[in-house]
N, C-alpha and C positions, 0 to 999 in steps of 0.2 A: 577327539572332540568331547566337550565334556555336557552332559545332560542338562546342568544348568545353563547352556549356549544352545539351550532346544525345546521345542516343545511335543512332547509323545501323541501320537494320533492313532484312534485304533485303526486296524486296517477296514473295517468296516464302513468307515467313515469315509475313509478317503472316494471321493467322487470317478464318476470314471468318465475316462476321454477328457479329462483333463492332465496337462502337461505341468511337471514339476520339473525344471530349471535346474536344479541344484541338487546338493548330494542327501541321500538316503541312508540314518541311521541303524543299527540295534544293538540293545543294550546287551555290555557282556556277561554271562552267567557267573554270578558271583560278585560280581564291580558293582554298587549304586551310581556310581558317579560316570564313569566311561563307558563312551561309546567306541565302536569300530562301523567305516564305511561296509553298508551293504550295496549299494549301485546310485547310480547320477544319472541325471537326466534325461528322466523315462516320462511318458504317458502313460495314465492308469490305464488299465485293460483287465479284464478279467482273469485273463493268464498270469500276469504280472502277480498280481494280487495272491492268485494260487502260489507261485512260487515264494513269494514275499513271505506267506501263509509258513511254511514247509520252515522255509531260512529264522524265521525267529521264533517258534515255536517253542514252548508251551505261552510268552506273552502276548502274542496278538495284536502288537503293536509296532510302530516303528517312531523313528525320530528326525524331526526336522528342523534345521538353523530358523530361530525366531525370525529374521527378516523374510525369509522363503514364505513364509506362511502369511506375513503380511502380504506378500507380493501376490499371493493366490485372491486376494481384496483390494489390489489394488494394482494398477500395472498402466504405468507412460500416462500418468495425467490421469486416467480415465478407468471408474469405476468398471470391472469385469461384468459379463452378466450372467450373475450365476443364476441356477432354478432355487427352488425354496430346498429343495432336496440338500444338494449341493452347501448353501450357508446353512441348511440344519447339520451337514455333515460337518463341516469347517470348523463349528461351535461344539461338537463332542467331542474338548478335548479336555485330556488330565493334565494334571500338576506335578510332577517327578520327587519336587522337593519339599511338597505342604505336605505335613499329615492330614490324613481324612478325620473329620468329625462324619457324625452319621446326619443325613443331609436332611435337612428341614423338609417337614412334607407339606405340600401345597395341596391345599383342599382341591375337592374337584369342583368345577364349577355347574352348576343345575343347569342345565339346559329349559331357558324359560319356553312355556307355551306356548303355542303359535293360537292364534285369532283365527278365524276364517277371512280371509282376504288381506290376511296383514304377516309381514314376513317378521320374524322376532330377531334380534339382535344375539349374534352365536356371546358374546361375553358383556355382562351386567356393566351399565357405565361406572359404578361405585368399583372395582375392581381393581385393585393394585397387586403387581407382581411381589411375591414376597422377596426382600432383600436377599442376595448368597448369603453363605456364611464366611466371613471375612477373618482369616486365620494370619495372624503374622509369628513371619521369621522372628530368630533375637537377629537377625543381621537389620531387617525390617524396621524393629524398633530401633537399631541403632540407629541406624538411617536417618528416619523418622525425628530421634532426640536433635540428632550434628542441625538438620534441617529449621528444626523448631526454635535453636540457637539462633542458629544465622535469621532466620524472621523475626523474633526478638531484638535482634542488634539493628536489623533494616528498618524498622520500626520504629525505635528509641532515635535514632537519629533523626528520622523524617517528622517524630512528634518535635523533636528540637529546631529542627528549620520552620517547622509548619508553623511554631509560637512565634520565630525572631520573624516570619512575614508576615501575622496579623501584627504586632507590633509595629512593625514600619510601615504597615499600610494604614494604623492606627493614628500614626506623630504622621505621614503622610494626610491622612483628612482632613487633621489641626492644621498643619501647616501650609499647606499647599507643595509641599517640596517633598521630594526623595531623600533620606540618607543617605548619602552614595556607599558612604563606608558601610553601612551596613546590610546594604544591596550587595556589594564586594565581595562581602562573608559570606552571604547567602549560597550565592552564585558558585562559591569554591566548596561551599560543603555539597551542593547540591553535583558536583563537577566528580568533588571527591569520591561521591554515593553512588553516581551514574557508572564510574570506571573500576570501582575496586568491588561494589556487591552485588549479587547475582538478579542479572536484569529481572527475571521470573519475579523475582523476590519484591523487587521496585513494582511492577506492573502489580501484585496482588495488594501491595500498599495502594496504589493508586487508583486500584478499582473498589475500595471498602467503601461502605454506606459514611457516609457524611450529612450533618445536621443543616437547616435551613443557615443558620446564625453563622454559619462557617464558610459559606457557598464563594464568596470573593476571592479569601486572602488562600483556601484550599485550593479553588478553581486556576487561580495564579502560579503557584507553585505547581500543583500537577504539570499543570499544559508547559513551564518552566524543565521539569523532571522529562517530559517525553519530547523537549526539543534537544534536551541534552543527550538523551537515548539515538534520535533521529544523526541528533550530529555527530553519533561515536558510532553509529553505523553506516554511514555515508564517508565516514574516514575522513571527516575535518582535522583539522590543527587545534591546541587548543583554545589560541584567540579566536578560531570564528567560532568552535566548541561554545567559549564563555558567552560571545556575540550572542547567537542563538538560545542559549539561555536566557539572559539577560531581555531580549526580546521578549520570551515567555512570559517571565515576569513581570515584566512591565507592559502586558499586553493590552490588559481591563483595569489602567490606573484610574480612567477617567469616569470608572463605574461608582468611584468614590463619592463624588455629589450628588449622586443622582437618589432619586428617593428610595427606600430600602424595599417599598411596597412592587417597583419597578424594577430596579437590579437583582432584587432575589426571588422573580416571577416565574415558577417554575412548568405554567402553562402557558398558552398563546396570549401573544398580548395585542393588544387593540391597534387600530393604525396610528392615537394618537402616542401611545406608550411606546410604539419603533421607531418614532420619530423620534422622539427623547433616544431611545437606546441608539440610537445612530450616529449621534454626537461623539459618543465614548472615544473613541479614535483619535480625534482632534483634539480631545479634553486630553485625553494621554497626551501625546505629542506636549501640549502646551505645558503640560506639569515635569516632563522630564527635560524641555529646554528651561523652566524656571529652577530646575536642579543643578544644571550647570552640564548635560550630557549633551554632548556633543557629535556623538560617534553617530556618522551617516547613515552606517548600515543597520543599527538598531532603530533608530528613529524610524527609517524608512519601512521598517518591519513592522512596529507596532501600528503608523498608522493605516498601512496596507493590510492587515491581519484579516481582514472582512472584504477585500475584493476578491474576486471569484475568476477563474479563468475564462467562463462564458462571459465574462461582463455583466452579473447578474448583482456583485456585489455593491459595497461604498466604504469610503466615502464620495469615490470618485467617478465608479462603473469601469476602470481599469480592465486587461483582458490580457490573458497570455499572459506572454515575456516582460509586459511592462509589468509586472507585478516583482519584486525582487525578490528574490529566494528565501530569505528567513520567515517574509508575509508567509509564500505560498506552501514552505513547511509547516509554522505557526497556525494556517489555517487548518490541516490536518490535526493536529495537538489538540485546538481547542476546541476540535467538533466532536474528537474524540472523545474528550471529559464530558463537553457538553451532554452525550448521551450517555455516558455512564452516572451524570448526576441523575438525569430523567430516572433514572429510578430508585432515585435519592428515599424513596416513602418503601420500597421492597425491601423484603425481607433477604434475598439470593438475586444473581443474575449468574447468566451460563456468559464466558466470554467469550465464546465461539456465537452467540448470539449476537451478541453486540458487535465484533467483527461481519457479521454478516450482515448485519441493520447495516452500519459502517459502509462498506464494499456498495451496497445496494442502493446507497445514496447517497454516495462521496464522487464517484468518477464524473459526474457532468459537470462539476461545480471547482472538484481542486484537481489538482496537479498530479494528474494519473499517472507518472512516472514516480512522485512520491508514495503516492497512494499505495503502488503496487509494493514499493520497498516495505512503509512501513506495516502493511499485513503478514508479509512473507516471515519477517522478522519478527512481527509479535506469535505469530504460527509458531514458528523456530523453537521460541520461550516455551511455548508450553506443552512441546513434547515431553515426555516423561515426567509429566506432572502431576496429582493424585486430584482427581475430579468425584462428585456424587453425582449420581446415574438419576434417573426421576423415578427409579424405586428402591430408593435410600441406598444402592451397595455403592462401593469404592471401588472406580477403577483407575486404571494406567493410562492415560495419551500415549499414544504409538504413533500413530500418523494424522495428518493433516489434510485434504486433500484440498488446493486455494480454491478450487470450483467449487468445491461441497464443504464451505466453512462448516454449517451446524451440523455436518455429522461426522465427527472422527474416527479414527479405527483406535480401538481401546483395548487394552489385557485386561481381565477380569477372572481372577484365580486361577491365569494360565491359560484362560481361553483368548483367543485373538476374534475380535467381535467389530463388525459394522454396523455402527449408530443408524437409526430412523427415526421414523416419525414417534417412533410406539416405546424405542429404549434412546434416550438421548443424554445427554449430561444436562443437568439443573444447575450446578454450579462449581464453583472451585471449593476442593474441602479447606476448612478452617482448621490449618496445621495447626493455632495456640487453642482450641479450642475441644476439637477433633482426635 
């Protein structure tokens, strides 16, 4: 077993009357790299620990498969419940393969005054944890550079579809008509980006801040992008692939007349202003039968995109299974964007935020068996992905857990950590930037 398939714990740490599953390292005297089995699937106990003590002596440590130690946080759905003791232990671990810099010191904090009859707060609210110190491998940076490429190429394509759809949705206003042909091309570049580059990659494109001025023809293409995502995880063909696409796109055609103070209103709008915006559906429809499209199953997608399976929606108050499958995935897509525009004016979002906004007011309304697909799957994406913590450091996604979207279990210079109230992710880091 090799050290980099582990991560060293001192034995101190290790909790007791807790059960570790899986097999127990120490490093060989002489090797940096290799381990040899010390014993498997034991319960800490104090004896143990003595013996453990004796067996790898003079380091003080042992070694465990990175997965085991997430398991120790996380185990069948459901967060463990350890003492504070226990996740302090968890959290004292080293890094086998970072050199050490000498570690940042963190001021102590004053312990403020107490009042007579008034209880003082043990940490100042102005108080920020100072960052780790963030050391990379050259393996790291390589990593890092191959990464930065491939976002760059994800990127330059998606700024190239994103122009040829305000463009046609541009000669679309003039006209009253769709290009088809150039709807066609869209649709295939969009088809071609969905299947050949790495979803992660797509999803952090489509979650970047975007300008008022752009809110249509971007909003289209996204929800276009994550039905195509939708229908290469649900293991479509790729006619109904392009179908479902196609739908996306052509979902908010009908937002085109309407007045721009109203379609790009990015607060609540008044009753008479969702009256207007209620229309859209039917304006679509009518603009892609003046195109000459034909095809049942998108029509019936774009104008169904807004009924709701409680029957809450329109244009009809449809419910259930009368709503047709491209609608009732289409409505996940667009409500998705929907709230990732809402914070079209911020500066960062955490997307484990917005998946949880998401979750937390999507099941009553859409298609709880999509629902459940398309989270599990954006979850999926962004394991092992490089996120900023809310006191500036950079950590790893490791794990997910669907219950507890906003808190992930994260590596953070070798430490295996569960997210709270107090250490959470703030956003995705900005690999061209970052």
């Amino acid at each position: 077993m090799s050290a980099l398939d582990c991560v060293p714990i001192k034995l101190k740490a290790l909790p007791i009357d807790v059960h570790l599953g899986c097999k127990i390292y120490f490093k060989n005297p002489g090797d940096s790299s290799e381990l040899s089995l010390l014993c498997e699937d034991q319960t800490i106990t104090q004896k143990l620990l003595d013996r453990l003590k004796r067996a790898v002596f003079p380091e003080s440590k042992v070694y465990i498969p990175r997965e085991a130690v997430i398991k120790l946080l996380f185990d069948k759905g459901h967060y463990l419940d350890f003492s504070q003791e226990h996740i302090k232990a968890i959290r004292n671990l080293e890094s086998p393969w970072i050199k050490k810099e000498k570690p940042i010191e963190v001021p102590k904090i004053p312990k403020p005054s107490k009042t007579e009859g008034e209880q003082s707060s043990a940490t100042p609210k102005d108080f920020k944890p100072t960052p780790n110190v963030q050391i990379k491998t050259f393996q790291d940076k390589i990593k890092s550079h191959i990464e930065l490429q491939k976002y760059k190429e994800v990127i330059k394509v998606y700024d190239e579809v994103k122009d040829s759809t305000e463009d046609m949705l541009t000669n679309a206003a003039e006209t009253g008509k769709i290009d088809t042909e150039q709807s066609s091309s869209i649709t295939q570049d969009i088809q071609s980006q969905v299947n050949n580059s790495e979803v992660s990659l797509i999803v952090r494109t489509i979650n970047q801040i975007r300008t008022v001025d752009e809110y249509l023809h971007t909003h289209c293409l996204n929800v276009a992008y994550l039905n195509g995502l939708m229908g290469k995880w649900l293991g479509f063909d790729k006619e109904r692939q392009d179908e479902l696409v196609e739908t996306g796109l052509f979902h908010d055609l009908g937002k085109l007349g309407m007045p721009p103070e109203i379609a790009q209103k990015t607060e609540g709008l008044t009753p008479e202003e969702f009256e207007v915006v209620k229309k859209h559906p039917v304006l679509s429809l009518e603009m892609l039968m003046k195109s000459g499209i034909r095809n049942k199953a998108v029509l019936e997608g774009v104008i169904q995109h807004h009924e709701r399976v409680n029957g809450t929606g329109y244009p009809k108050g449809m419910q259930g299974r009368e709503i047709c499958e491209y609608a009732r995935i289409t409505a996940i897509s667009d409500t998705y964007d929907a709230m990732v525009t809402k914070r079209i004016h911020a500066d960062s979002h955490s997307p484990f935020k917005i998946l949880h906004e998401f979750e937390k007011g999507g099941y009553s309304e859409l298609d709880f068996s999509y629902v459940n697909i398309f989270i599990s799957c954006m979850v999926e994406e962004l394991k092992g992905k490089e996120i900023i913590m809310n006191n500036g450091s950079e950590a790893v996604v490791q794990f997910v857990n669907p219950s507890k979207l906003l808190y992930p279990i994260v590596e953070l210079n070798g430490e295996i950590i569960k997210t709270d109230d107090e250490f959470y992710c703030a956003r995705m880091k900005n690999i061209v930037q970052e």
